[in-house]
N, C-alpha and C positions, 0 to 999 in steps of 0.2 A: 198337659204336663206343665208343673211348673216350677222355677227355680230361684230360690229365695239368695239376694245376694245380699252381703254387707262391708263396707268398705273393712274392716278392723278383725271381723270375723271369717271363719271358713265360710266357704260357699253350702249350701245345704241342699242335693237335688231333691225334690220332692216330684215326683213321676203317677200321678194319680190318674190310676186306670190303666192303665193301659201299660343330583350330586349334591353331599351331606357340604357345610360349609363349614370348612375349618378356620374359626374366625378367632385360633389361640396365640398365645406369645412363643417365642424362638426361644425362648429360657428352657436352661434345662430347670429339674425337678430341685438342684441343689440352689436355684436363684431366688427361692420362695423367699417374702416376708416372713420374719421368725415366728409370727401370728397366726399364720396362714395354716389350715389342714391339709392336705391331700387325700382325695376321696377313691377309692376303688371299687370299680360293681363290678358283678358277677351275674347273670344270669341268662336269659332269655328274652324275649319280645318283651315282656314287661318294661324292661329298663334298653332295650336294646337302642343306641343310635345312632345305627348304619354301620356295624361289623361283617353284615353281609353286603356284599357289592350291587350295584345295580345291574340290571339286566339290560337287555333292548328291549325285551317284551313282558308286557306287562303276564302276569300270571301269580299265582293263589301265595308260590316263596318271594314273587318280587312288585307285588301289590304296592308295598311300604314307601316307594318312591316313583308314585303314579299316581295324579289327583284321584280321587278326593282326600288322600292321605296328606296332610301337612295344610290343608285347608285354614285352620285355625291360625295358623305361626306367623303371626305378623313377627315376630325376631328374625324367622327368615323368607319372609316377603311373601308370603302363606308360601311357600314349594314344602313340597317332598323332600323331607330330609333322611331317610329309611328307618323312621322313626312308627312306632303302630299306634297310630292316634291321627285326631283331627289335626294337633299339635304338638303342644312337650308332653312329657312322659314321668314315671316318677322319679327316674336317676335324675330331671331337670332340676323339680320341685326340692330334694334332696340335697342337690348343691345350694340351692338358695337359703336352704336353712345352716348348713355351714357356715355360708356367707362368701364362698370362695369364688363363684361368679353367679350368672344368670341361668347357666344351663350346664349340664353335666359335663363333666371332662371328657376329652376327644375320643373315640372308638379307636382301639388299640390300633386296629388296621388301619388307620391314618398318620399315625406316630411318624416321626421324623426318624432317620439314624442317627443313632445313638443320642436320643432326645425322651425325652419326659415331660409332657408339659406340666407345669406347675402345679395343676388343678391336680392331676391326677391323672388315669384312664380308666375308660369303660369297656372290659372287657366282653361282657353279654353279646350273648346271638341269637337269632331268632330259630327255634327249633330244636334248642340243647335243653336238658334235665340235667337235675342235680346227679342222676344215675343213667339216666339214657337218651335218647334224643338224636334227631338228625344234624344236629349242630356239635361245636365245641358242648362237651359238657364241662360240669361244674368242675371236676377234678382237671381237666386241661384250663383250663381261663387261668386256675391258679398254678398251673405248671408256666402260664406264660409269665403270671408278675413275680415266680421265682426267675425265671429265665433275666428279667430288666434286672433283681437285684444280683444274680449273680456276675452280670456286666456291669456292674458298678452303674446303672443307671437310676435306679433308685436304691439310696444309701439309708443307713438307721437313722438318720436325725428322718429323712422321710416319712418311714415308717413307725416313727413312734408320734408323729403329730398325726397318723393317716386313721382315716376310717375306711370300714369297710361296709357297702351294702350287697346282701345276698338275696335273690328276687325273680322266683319262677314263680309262673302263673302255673303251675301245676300239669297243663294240657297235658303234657309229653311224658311225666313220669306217670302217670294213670290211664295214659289213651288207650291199655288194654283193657281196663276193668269196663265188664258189661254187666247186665243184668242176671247172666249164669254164674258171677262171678262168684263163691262162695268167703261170706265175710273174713276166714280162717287166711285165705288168700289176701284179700285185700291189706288186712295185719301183718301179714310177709311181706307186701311189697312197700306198703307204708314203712315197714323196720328197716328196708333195704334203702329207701329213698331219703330217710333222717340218718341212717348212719354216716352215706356218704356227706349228708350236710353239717352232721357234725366232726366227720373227719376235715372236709373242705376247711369246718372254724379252728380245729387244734393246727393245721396246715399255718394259716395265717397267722394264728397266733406264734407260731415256731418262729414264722418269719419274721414278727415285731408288729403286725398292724396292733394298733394300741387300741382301739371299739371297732365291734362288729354289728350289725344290724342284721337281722335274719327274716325278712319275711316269714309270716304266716301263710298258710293256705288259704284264697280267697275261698267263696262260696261259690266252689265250681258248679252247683246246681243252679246256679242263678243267671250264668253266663249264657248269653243269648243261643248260643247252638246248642244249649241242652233246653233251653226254656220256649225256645220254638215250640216244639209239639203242645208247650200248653198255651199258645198265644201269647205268650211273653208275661204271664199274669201270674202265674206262680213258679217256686225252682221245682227243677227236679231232684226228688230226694233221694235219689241214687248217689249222685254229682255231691248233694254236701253231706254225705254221711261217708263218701271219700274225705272228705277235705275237714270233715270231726277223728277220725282215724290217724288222720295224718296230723292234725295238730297237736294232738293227747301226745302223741308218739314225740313229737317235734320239741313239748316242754318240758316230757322224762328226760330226755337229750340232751338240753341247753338250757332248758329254762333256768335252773343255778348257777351259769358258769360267770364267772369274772366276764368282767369287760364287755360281755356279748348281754342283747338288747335282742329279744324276741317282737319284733313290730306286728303289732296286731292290726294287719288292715282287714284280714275277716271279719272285727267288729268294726271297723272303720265305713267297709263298705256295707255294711248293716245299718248303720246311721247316717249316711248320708241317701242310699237309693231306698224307695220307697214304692212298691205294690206294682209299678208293670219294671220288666227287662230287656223293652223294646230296642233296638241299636239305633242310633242314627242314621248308621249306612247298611241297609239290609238286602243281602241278597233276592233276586225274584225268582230263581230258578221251582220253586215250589218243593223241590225236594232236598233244600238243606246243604245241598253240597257244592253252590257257588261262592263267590266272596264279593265282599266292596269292591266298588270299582268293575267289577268285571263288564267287557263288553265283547258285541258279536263281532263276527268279522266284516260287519260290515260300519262295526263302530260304536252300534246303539246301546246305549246302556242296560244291562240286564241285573241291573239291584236300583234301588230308592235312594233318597238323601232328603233327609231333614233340613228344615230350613234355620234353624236354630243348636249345631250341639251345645251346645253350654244349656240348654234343657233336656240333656239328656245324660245318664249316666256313662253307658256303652257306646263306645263309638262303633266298633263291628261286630262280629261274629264271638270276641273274646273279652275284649280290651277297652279297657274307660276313655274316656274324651279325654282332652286337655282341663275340662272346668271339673271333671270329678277328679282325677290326679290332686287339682290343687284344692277341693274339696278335702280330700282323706289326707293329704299331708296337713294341710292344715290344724286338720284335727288330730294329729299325729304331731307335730310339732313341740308343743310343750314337753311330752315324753321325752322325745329323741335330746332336745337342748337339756334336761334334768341330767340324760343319763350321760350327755357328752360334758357336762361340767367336771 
């Protein structure tokens, strides 16, 4: 594997062959430089960082803040910050293109009372859909940043500088569809999964957020727990002919509306990984159903770890490293700054 860096440019992987730290200001939301945006995400493990709590024991929902998870983050001293990656994520990347800090505004569940931090918040949790999921879903994340404006804690000047990004990895709205699944169904449930995301975007819009960001569907066939069975060397075309369904559907939707910014990281992450979907941190259970990090009770490690992610695209079972995040934003970048002028 190998990964082509340059100082000026995205990163480009080429793969041939084969306690969160709240380290924000005491200001409320209304202390912003007039300059300043305010950022708001919405999703799932994608953007999530640290809305779910930590555990005492490690396991498959609380992996996120257990080496080898934050391995990469020299910003916080490589730990675990319940963040799904070696390191940052893309709500991090995301803010730095704003320019409003280094890393994404605070997980809502750290918030002060009756406080806002300037940046924004991140509402995302690991396990939520835009329609369903074991987490807050999409339509609750945004019942919560009603909730702050109707406490008067974020005001309209806020919200008319604010953006918003919206950012599931898909797992959760599609973890029924299998191989019986009959296409006619999968077009139901794709309609059911853009409607509520495009109700989520007229939501926000009602509210005042002035641009919206929408994720695309990645190439969920490519994602290492569907691309295991083929040794990590091709997707499987079950997973992205989901994620071609879902997108078709995603730009009937929105793809015209004002203000909102359809982000294409399914071609993103088309361009930057390249021919295997091997993870970094791969489970060894043999049968698909351990995760990173997992160990016996007697301690020993039962998955792999690469000696290098930033040569590799996927950090686990789902989810990109730190160095492809800032790969695909990257390459995403110029878009987002056009459409945020």
């Amino acid at each position: 594997m190998k990964l082509l860096l340059t100082a000026c440019c995205f990163l480009l992987v080429l793969l041939n062959g084969g306690g969160v730290e709240c380290r924000r200001h005491p200001d409320h939301g209304h202390h912003r430089n007039k300059q300043d945006r305010m950022l708001f995400v919405f999703g799932d493990s994608f953007v999530d960082v640290g809305n779910r709590p930590a555990a005492a024991d490690k396991g498959l929902g609380s992996r996120q803040w257990f080496y080898p998870y934050g391995s990469s983050d020299s910003a916080h001293h490589n730990n675990a910050t319940g963040r799904f990656s070696d390191g940052l994520v893309q709500a991090d990347f995301m803010a730095r293109i704003l320019g409003i800090d280094d890393e994404s505004p605070p997980p809502y569940r750290l918030r002060k009372a009756n406080e806002v931090d300037p940046s924004g918040v991140n509402f995302a949790i690991v396990g939520s859909g835009a329609s369903s999921g074991e987490g807050l879903g999409l339509g609750a994340q945004v019942d919560q940043l009603r909730r702050l404006v109707n406490h008067g804690m974020v005001d309209e000047q806020d919200l008319g500088d604010s953006v918003a990004l919206i950012a599931f990895s898909g797992a959760h709205d599609y973890q029924s569809v299998t191989v019986t699944t009959a296409a006619d169904e999968v077009r139901a449930l794709s309609a059911k999964v853009t409607d509520s995301m495009a109700d989520a975007v007229q939501r926000l819009q009602d509210l005042g957020v002035s641009k919206i960001l929408v994720n695309t569907a990645p190439p969920l066939g490519c994602q290492p727990f569907r691309a295991w069975s083929y040794n990590y060397v091709r997707c499987d075309s079950l997973g992205n002919a989901i994620s071609d369904t879902h997108n078709a559907a995603l730009r009937r939707k929105l793809g015209d509306w004002q203000d909102v910014m359809l982000l294409d990281i399914h071609a993103a992450f088309g361009d930057v990984v390249r021919n295997s979907y091997e993870p970094c941190c791969a489970e060894t259970s043999g049968t698909g159903d351990g995760f990173c990090g997992q160990v016996d009770g007697n301690g020993n490690a039962l998955y792999t770890l690469c000696a290098d992610p930033a040569n590799f695209f996927y950090w686990d079972a789902m989810h990109p490293t730190q160095a492809a995040w800032e790969a695909v934003m990257d390459k995403l970048q110029p878009d987002i700054q056009d459409f945020l002028a």
